[in-house]
C-alpha positions as CSV (number, residue, x, y, z in Angstrom):
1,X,-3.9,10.8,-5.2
2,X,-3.1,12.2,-1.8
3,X,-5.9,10.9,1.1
4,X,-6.1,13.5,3.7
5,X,-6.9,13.1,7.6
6,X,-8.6,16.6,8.7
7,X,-7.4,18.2,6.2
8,X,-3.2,17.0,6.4
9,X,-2.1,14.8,4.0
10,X,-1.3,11.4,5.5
11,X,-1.0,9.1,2.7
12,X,0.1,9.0,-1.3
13,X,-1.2,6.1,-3.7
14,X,0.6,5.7,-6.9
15,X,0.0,3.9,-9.8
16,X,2.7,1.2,-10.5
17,X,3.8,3.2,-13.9
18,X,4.0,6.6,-11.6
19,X,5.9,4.1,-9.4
20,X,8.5,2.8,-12.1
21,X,8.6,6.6,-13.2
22,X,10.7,7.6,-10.5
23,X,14.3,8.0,-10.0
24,X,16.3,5.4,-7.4
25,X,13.2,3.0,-7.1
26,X,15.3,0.5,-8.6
27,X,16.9,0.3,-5.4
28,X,14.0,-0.1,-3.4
29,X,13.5,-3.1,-1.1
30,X,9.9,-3.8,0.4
31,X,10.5,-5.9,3.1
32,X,6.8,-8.4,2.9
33,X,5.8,-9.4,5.9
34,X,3.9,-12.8,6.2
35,X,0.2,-12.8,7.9
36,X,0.3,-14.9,10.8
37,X,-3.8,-15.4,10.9
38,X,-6.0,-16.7,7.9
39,X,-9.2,-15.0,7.1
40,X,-12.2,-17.2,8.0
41,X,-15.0,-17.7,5.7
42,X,-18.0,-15.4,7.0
43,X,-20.8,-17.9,8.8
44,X,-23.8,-16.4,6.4
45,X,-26.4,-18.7,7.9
């Protein structure tokens, strides 16, 4: 699925198997990057 911004592509979501599908992602590193904030529960009242 490309998502478009006025009509240019600017992003690509795969699926994991489209993902594994691919050649040289077993080299892939994601580097994960720790949230420094917690959500807060909404104050509903």
């Amino acid at each position: 699925m490309f998502i478009t911004d006025r009509g240019r592509p600017a992003h690509v979501l795969l699926s994991i198997a489209d993902l594994l599908a691919l050649s040289g992602v077993e080299d892939l590193e994601l580097p994960l990057i720790q949230p420094s904030e917690r959500a807060r529960a909404a104050d509903l009242s």
